[in-house]
Backbone bond lengths (Angstrom), bond angles and torsions (degrees), N, CA, C in turn:
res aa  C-N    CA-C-N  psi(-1)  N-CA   C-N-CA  omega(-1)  CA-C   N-CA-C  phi
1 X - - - 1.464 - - 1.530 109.73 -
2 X 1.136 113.97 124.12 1.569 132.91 -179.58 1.981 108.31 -63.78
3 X 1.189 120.84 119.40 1.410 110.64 167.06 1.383 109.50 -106.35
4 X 1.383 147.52 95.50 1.438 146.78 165.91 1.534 117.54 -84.19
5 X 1.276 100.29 130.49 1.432 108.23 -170.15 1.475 94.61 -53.67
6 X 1.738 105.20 146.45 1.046 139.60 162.09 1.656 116.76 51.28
7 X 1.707 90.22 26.52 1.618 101.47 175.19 1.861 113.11 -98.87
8 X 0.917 101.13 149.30 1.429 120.08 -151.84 1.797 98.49 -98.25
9 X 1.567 119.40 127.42 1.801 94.04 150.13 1.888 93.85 -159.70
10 X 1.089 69.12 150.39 1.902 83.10 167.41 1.655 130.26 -162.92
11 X 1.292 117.41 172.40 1.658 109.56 173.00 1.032 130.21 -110.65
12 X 1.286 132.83 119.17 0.821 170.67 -179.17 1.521 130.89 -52.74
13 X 1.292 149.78 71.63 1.477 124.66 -136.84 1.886 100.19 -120.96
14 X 1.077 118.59 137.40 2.143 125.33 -158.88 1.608 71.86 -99.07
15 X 1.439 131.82 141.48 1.101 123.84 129.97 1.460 106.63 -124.35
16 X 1.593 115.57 178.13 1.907 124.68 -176.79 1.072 92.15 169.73
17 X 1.895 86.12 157.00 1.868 89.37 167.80 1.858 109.43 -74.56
18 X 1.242 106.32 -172.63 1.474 101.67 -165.16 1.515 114.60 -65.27
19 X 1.164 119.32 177.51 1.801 110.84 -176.63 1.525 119.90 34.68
20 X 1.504 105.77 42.56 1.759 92.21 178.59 1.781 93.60 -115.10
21 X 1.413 128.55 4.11 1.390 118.65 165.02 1.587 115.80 132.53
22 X 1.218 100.27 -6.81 1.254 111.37 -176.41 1.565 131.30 -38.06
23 X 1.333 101.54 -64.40 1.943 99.00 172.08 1.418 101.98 -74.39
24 X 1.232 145.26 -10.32 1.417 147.20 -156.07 1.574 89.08 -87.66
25 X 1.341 115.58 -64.72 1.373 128.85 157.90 2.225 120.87 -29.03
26 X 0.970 100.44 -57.62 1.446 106.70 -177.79 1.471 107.19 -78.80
27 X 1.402 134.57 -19.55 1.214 153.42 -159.29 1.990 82.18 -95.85
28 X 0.964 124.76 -94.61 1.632 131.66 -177.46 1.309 94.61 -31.55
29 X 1.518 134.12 -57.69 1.209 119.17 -178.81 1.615 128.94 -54.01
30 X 1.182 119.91 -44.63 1.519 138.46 -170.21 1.228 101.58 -77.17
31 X 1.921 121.88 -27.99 1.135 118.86 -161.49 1.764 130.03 63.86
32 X 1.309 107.35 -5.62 1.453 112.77 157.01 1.416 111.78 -133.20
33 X 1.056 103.97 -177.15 2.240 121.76 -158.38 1.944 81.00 -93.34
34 X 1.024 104.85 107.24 1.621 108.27 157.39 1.600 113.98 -135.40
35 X 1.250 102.46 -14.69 1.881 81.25 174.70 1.732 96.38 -127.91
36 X 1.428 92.96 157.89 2.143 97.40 -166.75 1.462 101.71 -44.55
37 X 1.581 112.84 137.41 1.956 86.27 141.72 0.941 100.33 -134.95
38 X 1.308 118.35 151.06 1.726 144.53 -171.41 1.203 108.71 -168.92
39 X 1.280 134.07 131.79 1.385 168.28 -148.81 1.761 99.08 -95.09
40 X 1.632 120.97 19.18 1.275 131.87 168.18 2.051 99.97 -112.67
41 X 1.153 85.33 127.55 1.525 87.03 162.72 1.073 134.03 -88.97
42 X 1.607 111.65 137.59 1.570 127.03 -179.35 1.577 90.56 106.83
43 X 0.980 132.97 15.26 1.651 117.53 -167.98 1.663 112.28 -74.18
44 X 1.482 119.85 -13.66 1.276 101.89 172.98 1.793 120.57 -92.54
45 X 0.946 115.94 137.31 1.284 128.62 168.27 1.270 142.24 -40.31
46 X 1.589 90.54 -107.90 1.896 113.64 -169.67 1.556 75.43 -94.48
47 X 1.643 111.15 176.75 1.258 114.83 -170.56 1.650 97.47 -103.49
48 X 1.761 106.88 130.69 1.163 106.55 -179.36 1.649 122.85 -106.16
49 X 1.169 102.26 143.85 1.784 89.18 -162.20 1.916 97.37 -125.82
50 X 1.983 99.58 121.21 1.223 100.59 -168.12 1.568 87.60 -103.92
51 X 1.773 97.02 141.00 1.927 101.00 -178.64 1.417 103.16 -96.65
52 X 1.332 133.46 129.49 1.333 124.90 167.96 2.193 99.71 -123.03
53 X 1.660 97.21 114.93 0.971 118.71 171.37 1.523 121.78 -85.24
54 X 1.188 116.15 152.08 1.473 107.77 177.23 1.803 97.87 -156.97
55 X 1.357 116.72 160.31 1.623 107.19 177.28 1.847 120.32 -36.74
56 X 1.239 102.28 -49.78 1.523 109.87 -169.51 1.834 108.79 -96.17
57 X 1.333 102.14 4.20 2.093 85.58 -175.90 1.786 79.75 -163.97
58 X 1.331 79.03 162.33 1.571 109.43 157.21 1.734 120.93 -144.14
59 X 1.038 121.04 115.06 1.337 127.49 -159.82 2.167 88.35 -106.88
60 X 1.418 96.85 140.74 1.638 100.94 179.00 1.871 90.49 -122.28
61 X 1.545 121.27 123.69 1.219 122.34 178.12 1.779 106.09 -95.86
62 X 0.989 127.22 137.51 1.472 123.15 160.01 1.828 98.71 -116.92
63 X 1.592 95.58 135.39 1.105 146.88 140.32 1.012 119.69 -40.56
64 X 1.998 128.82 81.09 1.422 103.03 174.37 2.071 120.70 -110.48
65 X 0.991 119.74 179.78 1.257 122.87 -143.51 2.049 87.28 -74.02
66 X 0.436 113.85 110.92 2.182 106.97 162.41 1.428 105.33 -10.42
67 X 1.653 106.42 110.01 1.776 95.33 170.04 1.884 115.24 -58.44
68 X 1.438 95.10 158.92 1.640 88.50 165.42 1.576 84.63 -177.99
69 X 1.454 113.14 160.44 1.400 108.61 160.63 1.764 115.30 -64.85
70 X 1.630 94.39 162.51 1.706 91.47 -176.54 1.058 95.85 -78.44
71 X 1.743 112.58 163.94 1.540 119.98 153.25 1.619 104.05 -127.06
72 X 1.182 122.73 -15.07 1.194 121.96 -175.60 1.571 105.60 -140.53
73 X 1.627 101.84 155.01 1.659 86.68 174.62 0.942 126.43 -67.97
74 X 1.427 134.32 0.91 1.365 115.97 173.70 1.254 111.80 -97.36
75 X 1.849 125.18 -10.93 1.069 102.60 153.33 1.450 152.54 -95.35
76 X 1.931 97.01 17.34 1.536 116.51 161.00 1.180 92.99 -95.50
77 X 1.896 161.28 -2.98 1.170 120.26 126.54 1.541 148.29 -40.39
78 X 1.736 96.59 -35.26 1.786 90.02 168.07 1.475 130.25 -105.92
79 X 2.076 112.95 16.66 1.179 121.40 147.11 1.725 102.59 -62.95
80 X 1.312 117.72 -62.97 1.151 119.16 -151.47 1.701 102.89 -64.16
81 X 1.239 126.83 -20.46 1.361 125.79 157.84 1.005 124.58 -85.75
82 X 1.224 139.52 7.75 1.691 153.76 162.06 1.772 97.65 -81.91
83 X 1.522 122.96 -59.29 1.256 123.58 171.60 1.135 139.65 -73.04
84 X 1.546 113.80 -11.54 1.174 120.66 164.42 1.504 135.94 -80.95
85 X 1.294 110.18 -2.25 1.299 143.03 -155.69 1.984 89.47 -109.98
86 X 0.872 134.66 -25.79 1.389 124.56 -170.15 1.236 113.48 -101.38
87 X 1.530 131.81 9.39 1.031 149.63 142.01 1.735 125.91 -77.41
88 X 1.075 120.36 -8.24 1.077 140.22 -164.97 1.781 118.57 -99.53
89 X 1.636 83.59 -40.69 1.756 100.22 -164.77 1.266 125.04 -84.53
90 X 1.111 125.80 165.14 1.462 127.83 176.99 1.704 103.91 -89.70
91 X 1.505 117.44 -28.36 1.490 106.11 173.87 1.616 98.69 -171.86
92 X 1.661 98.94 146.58 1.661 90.35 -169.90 1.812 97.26 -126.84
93 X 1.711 89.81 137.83 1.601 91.11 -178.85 1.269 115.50 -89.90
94 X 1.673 126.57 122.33 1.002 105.52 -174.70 1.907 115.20 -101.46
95 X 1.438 113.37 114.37 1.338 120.66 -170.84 2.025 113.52 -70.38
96 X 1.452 102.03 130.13 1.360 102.44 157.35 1.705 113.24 -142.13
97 X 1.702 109.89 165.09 1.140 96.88 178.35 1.113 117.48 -137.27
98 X 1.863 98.59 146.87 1.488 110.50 -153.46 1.369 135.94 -56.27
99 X 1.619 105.02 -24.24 1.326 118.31 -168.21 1.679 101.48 -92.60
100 X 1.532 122.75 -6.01 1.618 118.95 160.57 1.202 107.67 -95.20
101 X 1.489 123.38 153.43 1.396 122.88 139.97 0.880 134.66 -57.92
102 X 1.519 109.82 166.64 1.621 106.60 -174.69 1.649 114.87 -80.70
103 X 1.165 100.84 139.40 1.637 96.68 -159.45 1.759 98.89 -121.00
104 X 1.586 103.31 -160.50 1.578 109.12 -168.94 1.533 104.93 -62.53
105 X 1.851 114.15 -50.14 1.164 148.70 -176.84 1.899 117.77 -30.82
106 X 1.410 108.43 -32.38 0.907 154.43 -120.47 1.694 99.21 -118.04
107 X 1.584 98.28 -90.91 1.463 125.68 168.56 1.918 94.74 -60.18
108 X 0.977 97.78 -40.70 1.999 87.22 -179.55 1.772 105.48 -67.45
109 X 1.206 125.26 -32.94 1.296 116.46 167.26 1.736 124.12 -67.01
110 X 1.272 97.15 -40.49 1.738 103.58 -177.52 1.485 107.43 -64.51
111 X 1.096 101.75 -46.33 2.015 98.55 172.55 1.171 109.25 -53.94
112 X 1.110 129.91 -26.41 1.740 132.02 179.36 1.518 104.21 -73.93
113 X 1.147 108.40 -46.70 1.689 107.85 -177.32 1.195 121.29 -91.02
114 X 1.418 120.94 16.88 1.369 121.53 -172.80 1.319 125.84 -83.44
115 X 1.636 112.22 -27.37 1.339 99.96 153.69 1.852 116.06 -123.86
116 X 1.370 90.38 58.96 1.845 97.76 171.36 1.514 100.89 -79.04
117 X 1.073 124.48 144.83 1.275 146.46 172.52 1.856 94.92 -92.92
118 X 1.031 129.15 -44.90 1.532 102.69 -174.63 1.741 119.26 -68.83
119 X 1.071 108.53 154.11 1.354 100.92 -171.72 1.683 112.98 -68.87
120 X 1.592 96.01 165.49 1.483 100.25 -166.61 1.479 119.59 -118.82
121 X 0.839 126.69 135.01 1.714 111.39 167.09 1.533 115.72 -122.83
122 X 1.502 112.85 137.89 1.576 115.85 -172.50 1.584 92.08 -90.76
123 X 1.357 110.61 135.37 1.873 104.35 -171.83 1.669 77.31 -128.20
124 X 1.127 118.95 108.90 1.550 125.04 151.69 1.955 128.08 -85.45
125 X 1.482 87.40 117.79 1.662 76.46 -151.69 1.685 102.47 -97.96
126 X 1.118 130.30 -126.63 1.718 151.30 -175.20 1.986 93.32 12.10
127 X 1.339 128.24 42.32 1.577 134.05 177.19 1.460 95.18 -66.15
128 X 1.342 132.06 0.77 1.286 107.18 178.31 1.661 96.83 -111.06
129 X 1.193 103.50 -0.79 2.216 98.32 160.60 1.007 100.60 -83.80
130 X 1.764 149.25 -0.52 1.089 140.57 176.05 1.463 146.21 -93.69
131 X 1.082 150.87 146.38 1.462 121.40 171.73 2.084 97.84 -105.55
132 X 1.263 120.07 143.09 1.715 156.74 -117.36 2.109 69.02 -83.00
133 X 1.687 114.90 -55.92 1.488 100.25 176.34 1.229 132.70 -59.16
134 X 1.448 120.93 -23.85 1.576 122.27 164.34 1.537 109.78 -76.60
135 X 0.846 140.61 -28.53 1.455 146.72 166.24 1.544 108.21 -50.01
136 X 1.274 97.55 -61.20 1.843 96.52 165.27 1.256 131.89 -18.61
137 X 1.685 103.76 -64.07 1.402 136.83 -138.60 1.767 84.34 -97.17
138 X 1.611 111.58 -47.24 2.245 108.71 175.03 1.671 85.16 -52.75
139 X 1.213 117.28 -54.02 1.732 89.13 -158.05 1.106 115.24 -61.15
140 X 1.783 136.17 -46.62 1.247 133.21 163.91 1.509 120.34 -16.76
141 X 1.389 109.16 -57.41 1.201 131.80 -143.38 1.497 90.43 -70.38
142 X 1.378 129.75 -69.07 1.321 146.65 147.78 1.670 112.71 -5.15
143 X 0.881 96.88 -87.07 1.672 125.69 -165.29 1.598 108.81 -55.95
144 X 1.295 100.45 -29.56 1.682 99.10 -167.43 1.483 111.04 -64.55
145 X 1.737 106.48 -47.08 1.327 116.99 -174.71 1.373 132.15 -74.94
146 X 1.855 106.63 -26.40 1.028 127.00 -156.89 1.456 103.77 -147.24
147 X 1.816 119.00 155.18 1.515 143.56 -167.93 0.910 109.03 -82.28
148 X 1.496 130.11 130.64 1.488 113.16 147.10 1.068 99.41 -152.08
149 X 1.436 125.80 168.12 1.622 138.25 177.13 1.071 112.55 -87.10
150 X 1.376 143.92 -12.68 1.450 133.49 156.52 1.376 105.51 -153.60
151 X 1.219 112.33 157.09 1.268 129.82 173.05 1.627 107.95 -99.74
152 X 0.769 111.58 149.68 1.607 107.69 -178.12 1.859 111.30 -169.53
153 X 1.693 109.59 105.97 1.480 96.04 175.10 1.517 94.77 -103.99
154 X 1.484 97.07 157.56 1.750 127.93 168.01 0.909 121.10 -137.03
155 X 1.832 124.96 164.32 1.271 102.71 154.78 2.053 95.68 -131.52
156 X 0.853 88.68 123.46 1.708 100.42 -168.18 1.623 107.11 -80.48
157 X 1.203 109.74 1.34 1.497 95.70 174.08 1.885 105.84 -84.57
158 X 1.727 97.41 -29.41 1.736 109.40 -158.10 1.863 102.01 -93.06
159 X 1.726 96.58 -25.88 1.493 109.03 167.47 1.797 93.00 109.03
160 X 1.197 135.55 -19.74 1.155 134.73 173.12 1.869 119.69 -14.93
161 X 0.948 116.19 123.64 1.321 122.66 178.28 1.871 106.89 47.15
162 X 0.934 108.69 2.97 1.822 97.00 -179.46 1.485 100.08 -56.04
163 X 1.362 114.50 -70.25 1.940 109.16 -169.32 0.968 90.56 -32.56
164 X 1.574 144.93 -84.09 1.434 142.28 -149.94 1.793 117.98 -38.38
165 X 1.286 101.61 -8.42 1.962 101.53 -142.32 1.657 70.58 -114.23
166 X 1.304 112.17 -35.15 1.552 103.44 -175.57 1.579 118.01 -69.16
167 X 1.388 100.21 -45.15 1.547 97.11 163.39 1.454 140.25 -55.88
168 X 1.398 108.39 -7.49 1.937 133.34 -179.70 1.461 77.51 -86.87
169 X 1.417 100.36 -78.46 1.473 105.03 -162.78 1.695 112.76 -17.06
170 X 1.482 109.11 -65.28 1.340 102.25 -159.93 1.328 107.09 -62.58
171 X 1.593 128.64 -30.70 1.657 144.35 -156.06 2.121 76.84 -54.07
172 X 1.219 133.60 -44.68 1.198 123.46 -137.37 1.773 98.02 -107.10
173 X 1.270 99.51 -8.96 2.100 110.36 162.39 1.336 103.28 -44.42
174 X 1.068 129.17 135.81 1.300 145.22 151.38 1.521 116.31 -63.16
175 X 1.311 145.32 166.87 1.416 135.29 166.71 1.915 94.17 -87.74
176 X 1.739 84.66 152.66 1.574 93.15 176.85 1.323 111.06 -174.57
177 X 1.718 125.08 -157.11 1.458 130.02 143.26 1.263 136.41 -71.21
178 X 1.283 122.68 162.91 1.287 133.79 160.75 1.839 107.98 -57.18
179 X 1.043 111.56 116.03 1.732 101.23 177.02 1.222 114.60 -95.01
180 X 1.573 115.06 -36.70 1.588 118.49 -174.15 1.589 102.23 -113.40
181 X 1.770 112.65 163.48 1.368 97.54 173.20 2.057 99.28 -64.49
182 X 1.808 89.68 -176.07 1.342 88.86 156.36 1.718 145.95 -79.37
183 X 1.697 104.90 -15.96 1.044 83.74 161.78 1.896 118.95 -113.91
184 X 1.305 113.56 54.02 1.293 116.62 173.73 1.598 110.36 -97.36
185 X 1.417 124.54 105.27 1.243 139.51 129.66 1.584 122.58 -3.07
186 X 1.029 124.41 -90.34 1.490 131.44 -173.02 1.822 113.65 -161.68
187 X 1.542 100.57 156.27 1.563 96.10 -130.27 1.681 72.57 -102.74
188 X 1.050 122.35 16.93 1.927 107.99 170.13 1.572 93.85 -88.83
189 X 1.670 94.01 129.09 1.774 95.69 147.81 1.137 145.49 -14.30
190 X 1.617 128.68 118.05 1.801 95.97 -176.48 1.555 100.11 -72.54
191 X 1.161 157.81 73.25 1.620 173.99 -160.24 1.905 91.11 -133.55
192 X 1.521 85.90 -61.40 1.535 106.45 -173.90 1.160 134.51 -63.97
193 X 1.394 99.50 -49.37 1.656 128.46 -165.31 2.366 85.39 -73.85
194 X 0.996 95.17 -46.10 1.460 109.45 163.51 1.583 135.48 -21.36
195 X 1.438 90.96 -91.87 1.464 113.87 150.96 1.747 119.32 -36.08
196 X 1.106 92.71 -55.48 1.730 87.69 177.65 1.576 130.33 -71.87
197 X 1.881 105.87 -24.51 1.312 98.37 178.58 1.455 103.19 -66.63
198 X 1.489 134.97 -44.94 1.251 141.71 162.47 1.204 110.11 -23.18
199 X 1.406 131.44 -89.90 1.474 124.34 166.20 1.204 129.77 -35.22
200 X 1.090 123.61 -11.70 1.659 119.12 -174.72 1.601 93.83 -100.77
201 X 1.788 140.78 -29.03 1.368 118.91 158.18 1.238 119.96 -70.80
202 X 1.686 116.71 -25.18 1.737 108.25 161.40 1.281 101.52 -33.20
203 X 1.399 121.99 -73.86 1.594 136.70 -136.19 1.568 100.22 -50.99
204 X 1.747 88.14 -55.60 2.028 105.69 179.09 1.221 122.08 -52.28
205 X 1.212 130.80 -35.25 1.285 135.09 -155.71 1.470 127.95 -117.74
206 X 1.581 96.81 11.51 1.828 115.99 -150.96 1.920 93.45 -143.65
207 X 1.551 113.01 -28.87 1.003 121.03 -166.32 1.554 116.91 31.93
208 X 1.752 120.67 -135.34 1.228 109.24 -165.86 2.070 107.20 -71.58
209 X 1.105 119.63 -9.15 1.818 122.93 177.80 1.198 89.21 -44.82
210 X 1.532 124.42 -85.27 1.705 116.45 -165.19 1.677 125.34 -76.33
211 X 1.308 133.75 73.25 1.162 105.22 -159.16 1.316 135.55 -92.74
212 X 1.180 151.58 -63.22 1.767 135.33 160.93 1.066 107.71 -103.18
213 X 0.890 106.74 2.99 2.214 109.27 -171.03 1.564 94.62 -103.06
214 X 1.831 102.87 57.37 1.413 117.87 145.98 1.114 118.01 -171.72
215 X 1.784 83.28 144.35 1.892 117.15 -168.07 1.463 108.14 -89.00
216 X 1.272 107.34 162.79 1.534 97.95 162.85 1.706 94.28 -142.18
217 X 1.313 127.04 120.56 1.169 145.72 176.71 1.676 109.22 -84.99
218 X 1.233 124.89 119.95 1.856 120.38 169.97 1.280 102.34 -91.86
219 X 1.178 129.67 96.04 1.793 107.05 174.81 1.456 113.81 -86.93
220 X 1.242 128.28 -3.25 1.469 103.22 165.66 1.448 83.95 -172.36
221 X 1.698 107.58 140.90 1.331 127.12 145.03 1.125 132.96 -104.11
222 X 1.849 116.99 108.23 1.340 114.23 -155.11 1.812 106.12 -121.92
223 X 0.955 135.20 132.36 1.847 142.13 157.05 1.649 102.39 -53.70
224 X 1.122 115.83 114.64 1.505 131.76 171.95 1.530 98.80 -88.05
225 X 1.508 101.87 -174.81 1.631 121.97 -177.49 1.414 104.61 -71.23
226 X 1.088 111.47 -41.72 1.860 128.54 -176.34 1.689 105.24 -62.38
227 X 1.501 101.62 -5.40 1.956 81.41 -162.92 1.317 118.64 73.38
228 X 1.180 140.14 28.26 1.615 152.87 -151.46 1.462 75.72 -136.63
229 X 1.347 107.47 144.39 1.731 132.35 148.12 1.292 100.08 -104.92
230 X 1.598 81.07 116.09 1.962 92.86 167.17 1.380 105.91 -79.11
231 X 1.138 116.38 150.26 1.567 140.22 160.36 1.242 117.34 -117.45
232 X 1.583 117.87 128.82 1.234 107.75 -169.49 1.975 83.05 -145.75
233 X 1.578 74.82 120.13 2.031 81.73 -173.72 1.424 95.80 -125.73
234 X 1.103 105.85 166.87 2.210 134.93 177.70 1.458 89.47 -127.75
235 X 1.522 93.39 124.40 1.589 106.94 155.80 1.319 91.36 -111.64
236 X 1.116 99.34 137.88 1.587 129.58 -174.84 1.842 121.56 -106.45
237 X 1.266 121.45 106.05 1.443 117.27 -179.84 1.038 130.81 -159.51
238 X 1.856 128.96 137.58 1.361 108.48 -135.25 1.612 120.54 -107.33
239 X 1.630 102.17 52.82 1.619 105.89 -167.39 1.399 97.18 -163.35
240 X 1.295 126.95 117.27 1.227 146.28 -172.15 2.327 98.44 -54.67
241 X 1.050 90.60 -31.96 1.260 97.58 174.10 1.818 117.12 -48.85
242 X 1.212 96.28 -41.52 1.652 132.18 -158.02 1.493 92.50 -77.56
243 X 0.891 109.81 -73.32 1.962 123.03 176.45 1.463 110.04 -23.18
244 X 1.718 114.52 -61.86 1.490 132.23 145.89 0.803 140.58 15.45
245 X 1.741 89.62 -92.34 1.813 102.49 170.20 1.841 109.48 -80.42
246 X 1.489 116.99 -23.24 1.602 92.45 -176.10 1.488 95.45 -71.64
247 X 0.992 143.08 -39.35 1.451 149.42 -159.90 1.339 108.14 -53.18
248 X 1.630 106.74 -67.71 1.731 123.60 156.24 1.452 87.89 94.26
249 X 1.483 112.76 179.76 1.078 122.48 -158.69 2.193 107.28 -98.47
250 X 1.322 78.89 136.08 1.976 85.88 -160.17 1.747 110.29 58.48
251 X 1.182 119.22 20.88 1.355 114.90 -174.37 1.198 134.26 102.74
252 X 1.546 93.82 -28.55 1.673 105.23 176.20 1.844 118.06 -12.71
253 X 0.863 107.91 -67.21 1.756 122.79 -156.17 1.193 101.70 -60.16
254 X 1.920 100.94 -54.18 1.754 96.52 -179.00 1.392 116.99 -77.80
255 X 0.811 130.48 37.55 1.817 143.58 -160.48 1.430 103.48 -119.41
256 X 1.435 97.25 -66.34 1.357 116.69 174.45 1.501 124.12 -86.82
257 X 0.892 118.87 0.93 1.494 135.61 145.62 1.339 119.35 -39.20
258 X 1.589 90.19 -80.46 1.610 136.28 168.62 1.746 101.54 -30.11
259 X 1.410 115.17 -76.91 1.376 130.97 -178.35 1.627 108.93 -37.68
260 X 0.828 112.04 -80.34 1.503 124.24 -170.87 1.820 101.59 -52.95
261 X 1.108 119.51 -63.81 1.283 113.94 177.43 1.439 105.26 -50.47
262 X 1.250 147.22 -56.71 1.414 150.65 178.76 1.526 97.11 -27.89
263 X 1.388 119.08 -75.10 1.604 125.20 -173.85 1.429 105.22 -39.67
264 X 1.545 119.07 -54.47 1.050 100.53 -172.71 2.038 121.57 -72.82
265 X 1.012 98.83 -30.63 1.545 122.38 175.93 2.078 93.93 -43.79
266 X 1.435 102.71 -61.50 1.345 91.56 -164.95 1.345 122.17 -76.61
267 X 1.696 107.48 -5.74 1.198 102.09 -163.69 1.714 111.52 -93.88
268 X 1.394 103.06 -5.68 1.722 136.81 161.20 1.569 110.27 -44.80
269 X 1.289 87.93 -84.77 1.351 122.01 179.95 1.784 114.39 -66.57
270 X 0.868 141.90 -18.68 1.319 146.78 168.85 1.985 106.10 76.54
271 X 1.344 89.44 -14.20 1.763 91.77 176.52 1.610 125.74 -79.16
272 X 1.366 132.46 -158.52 1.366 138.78 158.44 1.672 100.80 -104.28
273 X 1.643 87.15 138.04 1.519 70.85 166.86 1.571 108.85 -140.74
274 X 1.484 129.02 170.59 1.292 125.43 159.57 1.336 120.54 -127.24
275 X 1.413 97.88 114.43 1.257 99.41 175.20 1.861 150.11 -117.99
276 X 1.493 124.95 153.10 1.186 116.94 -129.36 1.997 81.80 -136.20
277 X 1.598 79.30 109.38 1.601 100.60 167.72 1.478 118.92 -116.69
278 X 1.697 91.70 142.89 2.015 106.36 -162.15 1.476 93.12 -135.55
279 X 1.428 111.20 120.08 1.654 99.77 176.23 1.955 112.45 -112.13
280 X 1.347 88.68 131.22 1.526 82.98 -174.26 1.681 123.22 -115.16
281 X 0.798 134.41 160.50 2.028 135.06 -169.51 1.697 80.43 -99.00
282 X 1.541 95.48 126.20 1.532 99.66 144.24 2.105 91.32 -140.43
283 X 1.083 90.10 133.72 1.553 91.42 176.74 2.030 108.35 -87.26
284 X 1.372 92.19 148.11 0.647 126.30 -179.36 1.577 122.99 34.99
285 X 1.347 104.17 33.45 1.654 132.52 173.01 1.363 107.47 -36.30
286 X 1.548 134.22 -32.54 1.409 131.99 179.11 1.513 103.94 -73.90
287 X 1.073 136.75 1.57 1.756 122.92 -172.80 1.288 86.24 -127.21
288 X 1.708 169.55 -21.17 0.793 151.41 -160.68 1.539 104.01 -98.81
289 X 1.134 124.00 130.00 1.409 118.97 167.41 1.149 124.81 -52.46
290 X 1.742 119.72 -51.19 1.272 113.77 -164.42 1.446 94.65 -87.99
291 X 1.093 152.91 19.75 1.876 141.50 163.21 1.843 89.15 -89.73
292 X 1.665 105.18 -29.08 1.831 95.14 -170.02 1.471 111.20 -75.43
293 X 1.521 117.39 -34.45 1.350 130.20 171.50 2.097 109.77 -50.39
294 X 1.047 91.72 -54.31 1.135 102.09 -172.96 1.588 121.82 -81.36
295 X 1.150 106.34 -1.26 1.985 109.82 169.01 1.834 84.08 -118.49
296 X 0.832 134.62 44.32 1.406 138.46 163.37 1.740 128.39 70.44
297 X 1.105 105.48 20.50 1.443 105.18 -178.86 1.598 93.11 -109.32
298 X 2.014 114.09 107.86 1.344 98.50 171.32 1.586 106.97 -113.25
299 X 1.145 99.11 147.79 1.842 110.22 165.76 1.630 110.97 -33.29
300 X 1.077 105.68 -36.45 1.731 83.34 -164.11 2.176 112.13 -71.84
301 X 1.624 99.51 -24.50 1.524 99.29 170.15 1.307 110.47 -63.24
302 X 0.982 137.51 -24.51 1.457 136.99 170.34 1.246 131.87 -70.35
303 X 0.998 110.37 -41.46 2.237 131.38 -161.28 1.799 80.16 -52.00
């Protein structure tokens, strides 16, 4: 790890309830597609952390999962990685969006942060569903009850005020090292980064038919004779029903699955690739630990 005088870095942690902008947000920031987006909530996972370097700082963002209460254990695995993460950070943004009200989701996060000692920022995002007087009235709404060190609206899909939010951002870096090189992106495996572009055209293309009760497993990334990186992934899901519709009729679905994830796969990776999808039934894979260990969610990121 590099220490340069009077260089700045720290982490950074996005939290919101689900669909309020979050990877859309870290995605504009990083300038490349590293965490899913799909218009299904809860779609991000493992916690993804986008690095944005610059001469004087390096800021590390984590990605945390959409609050919600659990209903299953795997989805008190990615509460418990949404909260575990705010102990960690140098400052956590907390995301809402403008064009919803403030809801239970919402008020269930602020009680969580109410007595964090790390600093906070309210990042109000989708300001371009808004008109400048309702914007007012979210910050009131916010602000009246509860602390934070800046207020800050965006809208990160259009890019609105982000540079600006980045420049706060760093004001609140601590001095330190270099943690990542400079040109490293995010510190998950592409195994990972993998798996998820896959799941995130499940999410798109399957809408509410398939819903979180699917994995996507990479079991091996291999260089063929062609110069092609094989990909050879398991979508994983726990109802023969499920298999079905990703499969689609003569294949259709998993074809086009396949397709769209490929583009994005290569455009990652800078290579060709071919890739080879197998979908398999394991029931009820979200309540068993060891099916959760083993499609990548382990206990020890959590404890």
């Amino acid at each position: 790890m590099n220490k340069k005088e009077g260089f700045k870095s720290g982490f950074v942690s996005i939290i919101g309830r689900p669909n309020v902008g979050k990877s859309t947000l870290l995605n504009r920031i990083v300038g490349q597609k590293v965490a899913i987006m799909s218009d299904v909530p809860q779609t991000t996972r493992n916690k993804i952390q986008g690095v944005v370097t610059s001469d004087d700082s390096q800021i590390v963002f984590i990605d945390t999962p959409g609050i919600h209460k659990p209903q299953t254990r795997l989805n008190d695995f990615m509460l418990k990685s949404a909260y575990s993460t705010f102990n960690e950070v140098d400052l956590v943004l907390f995301m809402v969006n403008a064009a919803e009200k403030r809801g239970a989701g919402d008020n269930f996060i602020l009680e969580k942060l109410k007595n964090l000692r790390t600093p906070k920022f309210l990042v109000i995002n989708k300001i371009d569903q808004v008109k400048p007087e309702e914007l007012l009235k979210i910050i009131m709404d916010y602000t009246s009850d509860n602390e934070f060190n800046e207020v800050i609206p965006i809208s990160a899909i259009q890019g609105n005020n982000v540079d600006e939010m980045m420049v706060t951002i760093k004001k609140y870096m601590p001095e330190g090292p270099q943690f990542y090189p400079d040109d490293q992106v995010t510190d998950h495996p592409e195994y990972f980064v993998v798996s998820e572009f896959i799941r995130e055209k499940i999410l798109q293309l399957t809408k509410e038919e398939v819903p979180h009760s699917v994995a996507v497993v990479v079991e091996s990334m291999l260089r063929n004779e062609d110069d092609k990186v094989h990909v050879h992934a398991t979508i994983i899901v726990d109802r023969t029903s499920q298999k079905g519709i990703i499969i689609g009729k003569g294949g259709k679905m998993l074809k086009e699955i396949g397709v769209r994830a490929r583009r994005d796969i290569e455009a990652m990776l800078g290579d060709k690739i071919y890739l080879e999808l197998w979908v398999k039934v394991q029931k009820d894979w979200r309540d068993k630990q060891s099916y959760l260990q083993d499609y990548g969610y382990r206990q020890k990121d959590y404890d």
